[in-house]
C-alpha positions in Angstrom: -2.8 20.0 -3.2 -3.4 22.4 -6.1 -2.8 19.8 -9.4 -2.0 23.2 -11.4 -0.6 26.7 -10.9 -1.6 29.8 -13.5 0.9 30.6 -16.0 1.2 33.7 -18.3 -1.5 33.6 -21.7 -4.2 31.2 -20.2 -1.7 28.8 -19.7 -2.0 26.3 -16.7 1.4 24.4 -15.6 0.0 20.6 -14.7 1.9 19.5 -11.8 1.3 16.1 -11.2 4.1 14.3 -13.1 7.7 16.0 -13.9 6.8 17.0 -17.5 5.5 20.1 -16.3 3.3 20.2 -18.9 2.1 24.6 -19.9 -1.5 23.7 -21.2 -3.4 26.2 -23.5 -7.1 26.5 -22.9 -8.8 23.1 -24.3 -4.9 21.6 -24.8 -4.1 18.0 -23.1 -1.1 17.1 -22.0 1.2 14.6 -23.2 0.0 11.9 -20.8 -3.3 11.8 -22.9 -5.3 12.6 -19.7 -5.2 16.0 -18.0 -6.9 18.8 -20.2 -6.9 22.3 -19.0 -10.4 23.4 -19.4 -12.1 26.5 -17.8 -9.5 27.8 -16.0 -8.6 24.6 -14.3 -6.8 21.4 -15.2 -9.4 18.5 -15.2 -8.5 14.7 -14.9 -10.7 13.6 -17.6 -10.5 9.9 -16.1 -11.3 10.6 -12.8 -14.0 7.3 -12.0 -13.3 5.4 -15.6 -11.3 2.5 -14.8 -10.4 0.8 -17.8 -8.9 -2.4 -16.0 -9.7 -3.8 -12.3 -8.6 -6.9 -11.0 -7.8 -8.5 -7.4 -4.2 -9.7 -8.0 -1.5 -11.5 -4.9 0.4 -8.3 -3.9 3.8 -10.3 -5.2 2.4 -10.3 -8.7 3.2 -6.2 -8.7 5.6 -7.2 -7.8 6.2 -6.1 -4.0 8.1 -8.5 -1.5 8.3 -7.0 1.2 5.1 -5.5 1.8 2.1 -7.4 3.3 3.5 -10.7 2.0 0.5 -13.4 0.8 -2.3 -10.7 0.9 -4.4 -9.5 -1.8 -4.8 -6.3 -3.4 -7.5 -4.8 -5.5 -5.7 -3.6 -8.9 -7.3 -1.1 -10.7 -6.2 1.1 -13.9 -7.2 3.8 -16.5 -6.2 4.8 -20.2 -3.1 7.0 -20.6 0.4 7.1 -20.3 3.2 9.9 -19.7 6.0 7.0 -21.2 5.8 5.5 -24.5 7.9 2.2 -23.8 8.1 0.1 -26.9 7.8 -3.0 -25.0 4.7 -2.0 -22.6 2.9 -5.2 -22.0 -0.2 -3.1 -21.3 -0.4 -0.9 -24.5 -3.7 -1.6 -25.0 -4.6 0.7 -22.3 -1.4 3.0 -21.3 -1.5 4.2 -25.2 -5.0 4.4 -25.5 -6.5 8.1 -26.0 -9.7 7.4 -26.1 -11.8 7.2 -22.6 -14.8 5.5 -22.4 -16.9 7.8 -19.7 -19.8 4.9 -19.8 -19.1 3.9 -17.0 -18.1 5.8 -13.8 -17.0 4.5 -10.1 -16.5 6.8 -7.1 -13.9 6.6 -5.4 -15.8 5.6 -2.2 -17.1 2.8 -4.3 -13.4 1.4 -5.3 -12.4 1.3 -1.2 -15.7 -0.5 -0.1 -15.4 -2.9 -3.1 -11.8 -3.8 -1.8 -12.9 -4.3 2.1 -15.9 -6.4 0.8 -13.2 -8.6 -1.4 -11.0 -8.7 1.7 -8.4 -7.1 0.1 -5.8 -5.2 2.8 -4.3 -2.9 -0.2 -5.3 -1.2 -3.5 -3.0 -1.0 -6.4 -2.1 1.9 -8.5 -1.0 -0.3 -11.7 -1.7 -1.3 -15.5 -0.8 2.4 -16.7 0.9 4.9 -15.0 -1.1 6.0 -12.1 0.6 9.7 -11.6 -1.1 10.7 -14.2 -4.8 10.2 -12.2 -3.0 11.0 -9.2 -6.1 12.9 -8.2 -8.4 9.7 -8.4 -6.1 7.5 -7.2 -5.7 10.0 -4.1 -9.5 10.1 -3.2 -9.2 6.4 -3.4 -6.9 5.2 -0.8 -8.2 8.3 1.4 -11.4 6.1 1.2 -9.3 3.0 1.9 -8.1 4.5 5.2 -10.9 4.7 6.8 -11.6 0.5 5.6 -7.5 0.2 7.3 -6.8 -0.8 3.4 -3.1 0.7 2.4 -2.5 1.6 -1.1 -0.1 0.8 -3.6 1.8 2.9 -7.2 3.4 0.8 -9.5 4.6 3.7 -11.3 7.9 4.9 -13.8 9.0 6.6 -10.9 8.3 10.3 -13.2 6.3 12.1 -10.3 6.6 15.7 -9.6 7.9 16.6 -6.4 4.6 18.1 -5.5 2.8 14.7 -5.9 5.9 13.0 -4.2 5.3 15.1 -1.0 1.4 15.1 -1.3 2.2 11.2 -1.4 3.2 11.2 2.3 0.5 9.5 4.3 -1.7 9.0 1.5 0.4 6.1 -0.4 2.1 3.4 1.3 4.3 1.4 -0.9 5.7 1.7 -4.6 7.3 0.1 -6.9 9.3 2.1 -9.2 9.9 0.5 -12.9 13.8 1.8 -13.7 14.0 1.4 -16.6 18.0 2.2 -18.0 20.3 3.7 -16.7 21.2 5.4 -20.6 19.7 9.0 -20.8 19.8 8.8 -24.2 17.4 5.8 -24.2 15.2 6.7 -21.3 14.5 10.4 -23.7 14.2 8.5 -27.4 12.8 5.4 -26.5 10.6 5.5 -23.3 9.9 9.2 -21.8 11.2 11.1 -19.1 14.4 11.6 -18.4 16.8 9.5 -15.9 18.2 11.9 -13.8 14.9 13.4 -12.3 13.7 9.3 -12.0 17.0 9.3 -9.6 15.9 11.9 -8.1 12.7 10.9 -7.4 13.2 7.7 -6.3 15.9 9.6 -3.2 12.9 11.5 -2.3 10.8 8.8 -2.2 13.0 6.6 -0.2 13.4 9.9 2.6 9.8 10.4 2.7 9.2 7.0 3.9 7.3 5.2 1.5 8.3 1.6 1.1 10.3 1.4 -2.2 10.7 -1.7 -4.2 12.9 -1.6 -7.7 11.9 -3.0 -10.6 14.2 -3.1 -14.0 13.2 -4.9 -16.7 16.3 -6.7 -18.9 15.6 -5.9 -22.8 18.0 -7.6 -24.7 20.3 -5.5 -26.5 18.6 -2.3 -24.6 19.8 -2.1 -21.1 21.6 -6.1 -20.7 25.4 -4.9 -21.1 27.4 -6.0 -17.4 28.5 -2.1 -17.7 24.5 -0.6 -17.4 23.2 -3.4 -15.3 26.1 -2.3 -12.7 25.4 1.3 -12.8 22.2 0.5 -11.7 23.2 -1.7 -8.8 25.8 0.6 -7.7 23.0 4.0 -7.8 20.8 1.4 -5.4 23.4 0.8 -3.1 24.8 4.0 -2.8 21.4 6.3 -3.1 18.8 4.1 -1.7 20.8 1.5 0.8 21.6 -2.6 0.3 18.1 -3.1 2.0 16.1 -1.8 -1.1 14.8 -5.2 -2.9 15.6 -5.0 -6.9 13.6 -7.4 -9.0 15.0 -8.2 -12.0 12.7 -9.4 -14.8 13.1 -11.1 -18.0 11.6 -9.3 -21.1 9.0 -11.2 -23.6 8.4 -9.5 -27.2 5.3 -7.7 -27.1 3.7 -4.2 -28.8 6.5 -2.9 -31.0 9.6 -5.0 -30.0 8.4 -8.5 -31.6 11.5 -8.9 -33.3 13.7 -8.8 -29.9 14.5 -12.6 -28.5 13.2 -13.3 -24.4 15.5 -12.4 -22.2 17.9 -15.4 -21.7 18.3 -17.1 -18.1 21.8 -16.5 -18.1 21.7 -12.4 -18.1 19.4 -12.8 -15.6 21.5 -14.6 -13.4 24.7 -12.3 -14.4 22.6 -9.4 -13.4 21.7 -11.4 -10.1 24.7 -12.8 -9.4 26.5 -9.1 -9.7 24.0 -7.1 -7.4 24.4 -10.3 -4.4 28.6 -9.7 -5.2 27.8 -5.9 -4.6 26.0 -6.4 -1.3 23.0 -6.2 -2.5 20.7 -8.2 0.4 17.3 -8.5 -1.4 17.4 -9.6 -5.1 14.6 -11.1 -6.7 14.3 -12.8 -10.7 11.0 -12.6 -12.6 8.8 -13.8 -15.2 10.8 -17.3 -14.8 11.1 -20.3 -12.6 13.8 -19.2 -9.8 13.6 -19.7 -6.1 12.5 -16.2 -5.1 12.5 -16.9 -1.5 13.2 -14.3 0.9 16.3 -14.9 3.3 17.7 -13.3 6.2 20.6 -11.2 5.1 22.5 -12.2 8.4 22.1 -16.0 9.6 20.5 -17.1 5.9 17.5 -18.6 7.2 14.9 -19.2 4.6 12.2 -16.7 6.2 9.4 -16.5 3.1 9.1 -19.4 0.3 7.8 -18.5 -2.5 6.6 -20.7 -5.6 5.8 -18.0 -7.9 3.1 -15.7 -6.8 2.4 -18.0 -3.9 3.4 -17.6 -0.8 4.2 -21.4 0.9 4.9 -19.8 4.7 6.2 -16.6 6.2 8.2 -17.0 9.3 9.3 -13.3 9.7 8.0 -12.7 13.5 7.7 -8.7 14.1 9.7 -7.9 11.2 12.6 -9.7 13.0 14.1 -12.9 11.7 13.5 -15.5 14.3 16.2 -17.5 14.0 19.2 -14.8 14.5 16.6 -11.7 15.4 18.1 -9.4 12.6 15.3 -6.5 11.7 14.3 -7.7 8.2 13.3 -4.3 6.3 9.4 -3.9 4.8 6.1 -3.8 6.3 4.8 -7.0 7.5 2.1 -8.6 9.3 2.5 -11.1 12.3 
């Protein structure tokens, strides 16, 4: 795909997230990243990887996708979102791109099939916004069978949503609120296009996992936490897995207490009353087990990131034979 179109004045409209950003000659847009230069909109950290880690594919986290395997996690600078809380500020709010080092994107897929790794995450920092890397990356990884992987705010354009077809195979979408208000003064974006998004990713078949993370006096009232279980189980079916994850102080929210163990349990306790079948607790000690939605067979134990034993047999529980949703191995 075309990552820009021509605009009137010089201008070039950047098209990979949904900020549309109209970039003068020599202007960057707001993600940090993408600077129209020469007539063309250039990724300026195409190859600088800022952060690059093998990680359990549970720690991003996804549950339903390739359980126990291990997936090469890689990052840049730059952000489109400035969350208060971001855990990886050092790097999403970062503007300044260290081009001392450079990795090719057919280097990134062979590193991750000599690390026997059968995926390669998207992650740290928003990963729309080097779309075009991250694109020659798991094109790379195709040819090693390696899948890839976008941990992402779930603010893509629709162009990059339907380039993502065939290219990326799972994501995890981080949403956020479900306040527009607070999505537009606090974090970026804006929460009816996230909606939207995360519809279209759903129909274009890429395996979706939710993520919201409870900030305590943010997004925590029973009223919010609801709306956001009721637009999963309307828009995106009781099937979608929704990890819930407590909040720690960190960047510019220090003064904001951990989420408590109790909202966390409210939040989980509401989404099982609502039908939800796959509901998952983070960043604290809870039996995240994955059980089969008809018979209740415990099918994967987890203790934490680990993965104790996975008894789903061709994505079928064996026990009762109910089709358990994801992408799995036998």
């Amino acid at each position: 795909m075309d990552y820009f179109s021509i605009e009137k004045e010089g201008k070039l409209k950047c098209l990979l997230c949904s900020y549309y950003c109209q970039l003068k000659p020599n202007q960057i847009g707001i993600c940090g990243v993408n600077k129209n230069i020469e007539n063309k909109i250039e990724c300026l950290v195409y190859g600088h990887i800022s952060a690059f880690n093998i990680d359990p594919i549970e720690k991003k986290p996804l549950y339903h996708f390739l359980p126990s395997s291990k997936s090469l996690s890689l990052g840049t600078v730059g952000c489109n979102f400035h969350c208060s809380f971001c855990q990886n500020y050092g790097i999403s709010q970062e503007k300044n791109i260290d081009t001392t080092n450079y990795i090719s994107a057919k280097d990134v897929a062979t590193i991750a099939y000599q690390r026997g790794c059968e995926s390669i995450s998207y992650t740290y920092n928003e990963p729309t916004i080097f779309y075009p890397f991250a694109k020659d990356i798991a094109l790379e990884a195709k040819k090693f069978g390696i899948k890839s992987v976008f941990v992402s705010n779930g603010f893509e354009s629709s162009e990059v949503i339907e380039d993502m077809v065939g290219v990326i195979d799972a994501i995890n979408v981080d949403l956020k609120s479900f306040n527009e208000s607070y999505y537009k003064k606090s974090l970026g974006g804006n929460l009816k296009q996230i909606l939207e998004n995360l519809i279209k990713l759903k129909k274009n078949g890429i395996w979706l996992e939710i993520t919201t993370l409870i900030v305590p006096t943010k997004n925590d009232s029973k009223e919010e936490l609801m709306q956001i279980i009721k637009f999963i189980k309307e828009n995106l079916g009781v099937d979608t897995p929704w990890h819930i994850s407590a909040f720690h102080p960190d960047y510019k929210e220090l003064d904001l207490p951990r989420t408590s163990f109790d909202t966390l349990k409210m939040a989980y306790d509401m989404a099982k009353d609502e039908g939800l079948q796959y509901v998952y607790i983070g960043n604290v000690v809870f039996d995240n087990s994955t059980f089969c939605p008809t018979c209740k067979s415990k099918l994967i134990n987890r203790d934490n990131f680990l993965v104790n034993y996975n008894k789903i047999k061709n994505g079928c529980c064996p026990n009762c034979g109910t089709k358990i949703v994801g992408i799995f191995e036998d």
